[in-house]
C-alpha positions in Angstrom: 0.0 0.0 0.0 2.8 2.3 0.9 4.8 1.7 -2.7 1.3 2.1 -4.2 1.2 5.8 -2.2 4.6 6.5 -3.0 4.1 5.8 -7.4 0.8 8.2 -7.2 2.9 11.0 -5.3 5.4 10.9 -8.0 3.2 10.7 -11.0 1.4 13.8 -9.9 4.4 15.8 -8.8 5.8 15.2 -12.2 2.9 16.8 -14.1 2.4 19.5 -11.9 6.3 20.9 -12.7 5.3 19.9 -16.5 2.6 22.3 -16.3 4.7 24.8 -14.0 7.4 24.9 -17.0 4.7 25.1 -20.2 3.2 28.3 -18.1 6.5 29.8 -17.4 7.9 29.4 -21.1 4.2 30.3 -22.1 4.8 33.4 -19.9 8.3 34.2 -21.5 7.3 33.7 -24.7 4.8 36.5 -24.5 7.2 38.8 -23.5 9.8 37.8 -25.8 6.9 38.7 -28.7 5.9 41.9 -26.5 9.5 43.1 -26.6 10.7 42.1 -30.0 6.9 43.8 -31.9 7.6 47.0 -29.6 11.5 47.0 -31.3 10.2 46.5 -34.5 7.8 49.4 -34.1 11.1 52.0 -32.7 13.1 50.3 -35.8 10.3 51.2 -38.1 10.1 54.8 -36.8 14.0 55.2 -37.6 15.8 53.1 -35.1 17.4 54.4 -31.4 20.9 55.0 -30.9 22.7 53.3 -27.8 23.4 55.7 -25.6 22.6 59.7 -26.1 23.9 61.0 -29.3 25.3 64.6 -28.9 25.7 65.9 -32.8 27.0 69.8 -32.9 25.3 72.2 -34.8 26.6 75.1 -36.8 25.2 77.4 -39.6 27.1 80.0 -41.2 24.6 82.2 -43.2 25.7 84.2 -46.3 22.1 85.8 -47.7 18.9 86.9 -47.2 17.0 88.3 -49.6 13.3 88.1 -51.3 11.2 89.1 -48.7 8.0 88.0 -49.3 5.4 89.8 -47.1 2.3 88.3 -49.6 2.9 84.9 -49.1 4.9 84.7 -45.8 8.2 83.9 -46.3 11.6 84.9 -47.4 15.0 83.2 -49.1 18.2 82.5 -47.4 21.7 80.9 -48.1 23.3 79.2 -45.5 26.2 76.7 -44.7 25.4 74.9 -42.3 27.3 71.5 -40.2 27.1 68.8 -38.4 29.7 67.0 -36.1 29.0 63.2 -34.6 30.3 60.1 -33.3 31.1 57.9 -36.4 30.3 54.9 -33.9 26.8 56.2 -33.4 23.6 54.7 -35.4 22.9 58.0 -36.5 24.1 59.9 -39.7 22.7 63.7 -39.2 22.4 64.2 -43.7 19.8 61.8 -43.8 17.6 62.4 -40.4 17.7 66.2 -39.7 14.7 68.4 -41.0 14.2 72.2 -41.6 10.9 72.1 -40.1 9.6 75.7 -41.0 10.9 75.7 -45.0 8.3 75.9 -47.5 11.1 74.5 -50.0 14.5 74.0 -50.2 17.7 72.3 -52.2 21.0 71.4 -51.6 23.6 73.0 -52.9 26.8 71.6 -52.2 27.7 68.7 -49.8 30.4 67.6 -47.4 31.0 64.4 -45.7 34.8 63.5 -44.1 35.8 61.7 -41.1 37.7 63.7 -38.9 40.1 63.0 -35.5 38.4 61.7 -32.3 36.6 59.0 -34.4 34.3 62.0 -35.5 32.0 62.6 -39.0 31.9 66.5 -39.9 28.5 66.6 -42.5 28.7 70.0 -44.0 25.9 71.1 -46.5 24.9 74.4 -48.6 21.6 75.2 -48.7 19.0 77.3 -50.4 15.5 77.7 -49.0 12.4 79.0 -49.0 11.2 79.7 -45.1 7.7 80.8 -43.4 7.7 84.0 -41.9 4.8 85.6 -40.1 5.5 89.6 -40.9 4.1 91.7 -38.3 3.6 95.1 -39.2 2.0 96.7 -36.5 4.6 99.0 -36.3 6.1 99.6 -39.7 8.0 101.4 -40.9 9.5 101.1 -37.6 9.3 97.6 -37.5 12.0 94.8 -36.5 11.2 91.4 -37.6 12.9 88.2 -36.5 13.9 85.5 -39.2 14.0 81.8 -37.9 15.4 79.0 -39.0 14.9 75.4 -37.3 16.2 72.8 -37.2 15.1 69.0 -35.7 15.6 65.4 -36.0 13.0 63.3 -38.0 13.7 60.0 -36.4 15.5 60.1 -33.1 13.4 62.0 -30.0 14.5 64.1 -26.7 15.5 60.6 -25.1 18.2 59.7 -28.0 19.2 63.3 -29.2 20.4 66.3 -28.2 21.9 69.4 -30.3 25.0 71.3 -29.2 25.2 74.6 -30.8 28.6 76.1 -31.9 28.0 79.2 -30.9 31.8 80.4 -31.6 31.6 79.4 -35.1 27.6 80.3 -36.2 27.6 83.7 -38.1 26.1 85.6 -40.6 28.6 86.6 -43.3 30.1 90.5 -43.2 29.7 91.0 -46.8 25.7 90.5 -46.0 23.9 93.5 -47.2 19.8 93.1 -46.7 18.4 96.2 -49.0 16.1 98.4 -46.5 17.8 96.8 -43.8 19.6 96.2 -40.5 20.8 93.2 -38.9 20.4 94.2 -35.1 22.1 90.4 -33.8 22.1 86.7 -34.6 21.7 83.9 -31.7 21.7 80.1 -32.4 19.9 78.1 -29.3 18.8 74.6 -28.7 15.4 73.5 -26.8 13.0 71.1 -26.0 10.2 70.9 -28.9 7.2 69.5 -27.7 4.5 67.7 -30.0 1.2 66.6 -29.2 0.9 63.6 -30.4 3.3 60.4 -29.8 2.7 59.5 -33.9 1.1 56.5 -33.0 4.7 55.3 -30.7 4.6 52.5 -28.7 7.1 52.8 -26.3 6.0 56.5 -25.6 3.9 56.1 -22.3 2.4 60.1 -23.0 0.1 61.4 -25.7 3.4 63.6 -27.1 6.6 63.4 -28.0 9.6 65.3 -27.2 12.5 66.6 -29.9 15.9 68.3 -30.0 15.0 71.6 -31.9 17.8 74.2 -32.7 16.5 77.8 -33.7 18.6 80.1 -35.5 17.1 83.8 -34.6 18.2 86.7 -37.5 16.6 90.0 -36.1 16.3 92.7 -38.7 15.1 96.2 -38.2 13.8 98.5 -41.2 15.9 101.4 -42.7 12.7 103.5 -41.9 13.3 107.1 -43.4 12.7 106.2 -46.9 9.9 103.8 -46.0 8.4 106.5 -44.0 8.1 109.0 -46.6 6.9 107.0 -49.5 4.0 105.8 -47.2 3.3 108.7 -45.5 4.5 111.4 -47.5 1.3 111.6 -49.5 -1.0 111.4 -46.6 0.6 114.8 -44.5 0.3 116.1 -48.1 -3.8 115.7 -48.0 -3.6 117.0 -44.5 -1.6 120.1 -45.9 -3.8 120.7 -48.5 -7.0 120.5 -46.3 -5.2 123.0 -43.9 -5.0 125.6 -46.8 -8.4 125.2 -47.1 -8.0 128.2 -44.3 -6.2 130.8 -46.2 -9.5 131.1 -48.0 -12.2 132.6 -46.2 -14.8 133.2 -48.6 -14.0 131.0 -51.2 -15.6 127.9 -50.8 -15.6 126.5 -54.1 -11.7 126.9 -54.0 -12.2 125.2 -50.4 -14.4 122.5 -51.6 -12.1 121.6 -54.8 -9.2 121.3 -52.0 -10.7 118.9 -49.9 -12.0 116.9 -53.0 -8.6 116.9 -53.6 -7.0 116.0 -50.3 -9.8 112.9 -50.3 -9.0 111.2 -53.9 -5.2 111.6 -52.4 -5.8 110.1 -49.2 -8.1 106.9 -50.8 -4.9 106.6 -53.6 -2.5 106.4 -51.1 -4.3 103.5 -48.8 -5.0 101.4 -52.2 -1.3 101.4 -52.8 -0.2 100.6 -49.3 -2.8 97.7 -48.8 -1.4 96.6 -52.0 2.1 96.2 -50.4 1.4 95.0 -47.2 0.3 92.0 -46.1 -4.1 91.1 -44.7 -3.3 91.2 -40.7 -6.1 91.2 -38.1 -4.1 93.7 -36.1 -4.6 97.5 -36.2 -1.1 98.7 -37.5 0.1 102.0 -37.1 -0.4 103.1 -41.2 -3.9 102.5 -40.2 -4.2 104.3 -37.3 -2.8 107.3 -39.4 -4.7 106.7 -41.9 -7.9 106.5 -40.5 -7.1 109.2 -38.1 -6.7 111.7 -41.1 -10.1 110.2 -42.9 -11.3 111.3 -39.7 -9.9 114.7 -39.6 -11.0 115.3 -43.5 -14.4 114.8 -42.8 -14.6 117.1 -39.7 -13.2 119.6 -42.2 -16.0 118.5 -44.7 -18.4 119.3 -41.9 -17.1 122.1 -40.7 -17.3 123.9 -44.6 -21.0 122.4 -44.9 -21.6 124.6 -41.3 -19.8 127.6 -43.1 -21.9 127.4 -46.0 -24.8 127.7 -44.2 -24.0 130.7 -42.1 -22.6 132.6 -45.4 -26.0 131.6 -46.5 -27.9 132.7 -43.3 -25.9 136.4 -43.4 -24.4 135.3 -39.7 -21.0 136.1 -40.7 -19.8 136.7 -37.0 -20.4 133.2 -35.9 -18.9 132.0 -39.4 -15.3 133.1 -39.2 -15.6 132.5 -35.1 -16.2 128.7 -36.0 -13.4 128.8 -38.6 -10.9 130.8 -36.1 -11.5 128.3 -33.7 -11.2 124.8 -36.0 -7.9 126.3 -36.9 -6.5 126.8 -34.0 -7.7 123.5 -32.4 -8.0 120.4 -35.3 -4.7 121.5 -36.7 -2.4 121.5 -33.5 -4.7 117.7 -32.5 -3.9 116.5 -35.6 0.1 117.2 -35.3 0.0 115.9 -31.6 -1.8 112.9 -32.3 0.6 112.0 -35.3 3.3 112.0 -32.7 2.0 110.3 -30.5 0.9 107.0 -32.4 5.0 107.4 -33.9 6.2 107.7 -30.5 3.8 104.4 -29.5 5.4 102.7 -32.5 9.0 103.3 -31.8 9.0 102.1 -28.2 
């Protein structure tokens, strides 16, 4: 009875570590399939390097030119390099993005390995980049140009930029027409996305990159600007302040201010023609509108005029007239400043 008891005990302690081992390779085998489909997904995306990669960045910048305030955007030439780890998993020529060009081309390219066990990528290129122009202060605007730059495949927890700031400039021999560069910076930060693109091993609904901006800041040669623009409008204003030197007249006054008017609606078809549709009140408008403003309360001020040289009350006439002068044309002049003044600082 007791060999009888001793066979059963063994027969059932040998299938219960059969089954212990089919649920613990069961078990592994699931992970190994969990781990290997979540490595193909990352080596779909672009594949991660081992270890952090540390690529330098560098752009040297010899023009800027086509401004296009229409569509957005403007044209620049630009060296610009990269310096890595040969060892790495990671060639920057075929990964890094200019992420705000509307179009661009290479140029001329540069590949050699260098000491230190280093690749140095250099690359000329043309391109076509967004811009959002404000002008809510032109002609005394400053605009600043970016360019940026980010990695398509490898995110904040594989990549990082270093900027050489020693070597990144824009060229002396750079000469922007209407123009001024005021400074140049190159700086590296965290870009954050969204969206994770659909990435497994990304526990967060976004994802994180390396992005390097280069920041051009330009301010306008405003003189010339200034006086094309505005130059006819002080004109109308002049002309409906003549309108004064004629006390009687008032056909003279009347073919003055039709004057100043058809001047004033030229001048703001020409300059909505050149600038770009904005939602914000720029100071060209301000001025513009202000002296609209100004026309028609000369406009009223002859129909009142009119009507007393018409009535015989002569007295209360040239009182009305002595007093517009010596109050709407003084306004005007201070209130010109002032919006210039607002614009400027």
């Amino acid at each position: 009875m007791l060999k009888i008891f001793l066979l059963l005990s063994i027969i059932f302690s040998s299938m219960f570590a059969e089954t212990s081992t089919i649920n613990s390779s069961t078990s592994v085998d699931i992970n190994t399939t969990k781990t290997v489909l979540k490595q193909k997904a990352i080596d779909i995306k672009g594949g991660y390097t081992k270890g952090l990669n540390r690529p330098e960045v560098g752009l040297y910048i010899t023009s800027l030119d086509n401004f296009d305030t229409k569509n957005g955007s403007f044209d620049i030439i630009f060296w610009s390099w990269f310096i890595y780890d040969a060892s790495k998993n990671y060639k920057a020529e075929n990964t890094t993005e200019l992420t705000n060009a509307k179009d661009m081309s290479i140029l001329q390219t540069l590949n050699i390995k260098v000491p230190k066990n280093k690749i140095w990528n250099s690359q000329k290129v043309k391109a076509t980049i967004s811009h959002n122009w404000d002008f809510s202060k032109y002609p005394f605007d400053t605009q600043k140009l970016t360019i940026k730059f980010e990695d398509g495949d490898y995110d904040y927890r594989d990549l990082r930029f270093i900027t050489d700031t020693h070597g990144s400039k824009i060229s002396q021999e750079l000469d922007i027409n209407g123009w001024n560069i005021k400074s140049f910076t190159l700086k590296e930060h965290k870009h954050i996305i969204e969206s994770n693109f659909g990435d497994p091993s990304l526990s967060d609904d976004q994802s994180v990159y390396s992005q390097v901006v280069a920041t051009i800041e330009i301010e306008r040669h405003w003189l010339r600007e200034f006086i094309n623009n505005f130059g006819a409008i002080y004109i109308a204003f002049f002309i409906l302040a003549l309108s004064y030197m004629f006390k009687d007249a008032y056909s003279e006054k009347l073919s003055l201010f039709l004057t100043s008017i058809f001047l004033l609606i030229g001048n703001k078809a020409i300059i909505d023609d050149r600038m770009p549709l904005t939602n914000v009140v720029t100071l060209v408008d301000k001025i513009q509108l202000f002296t609209f403003i100004i026309a028609s309360l000369f406009i009223t001020i002859l129909v009142i005029t009119i009507t007393l040289d018409a009535t015989g009350n002569k007295k209360l006439e040239y009182k009305i007239n002595h007093i517009s002068m010596y109050t709407i044309i003084p306004f005007y002049i201070i209130m010109n400043i002032y919006f210039i003044m607002s614009a400027i600082n």
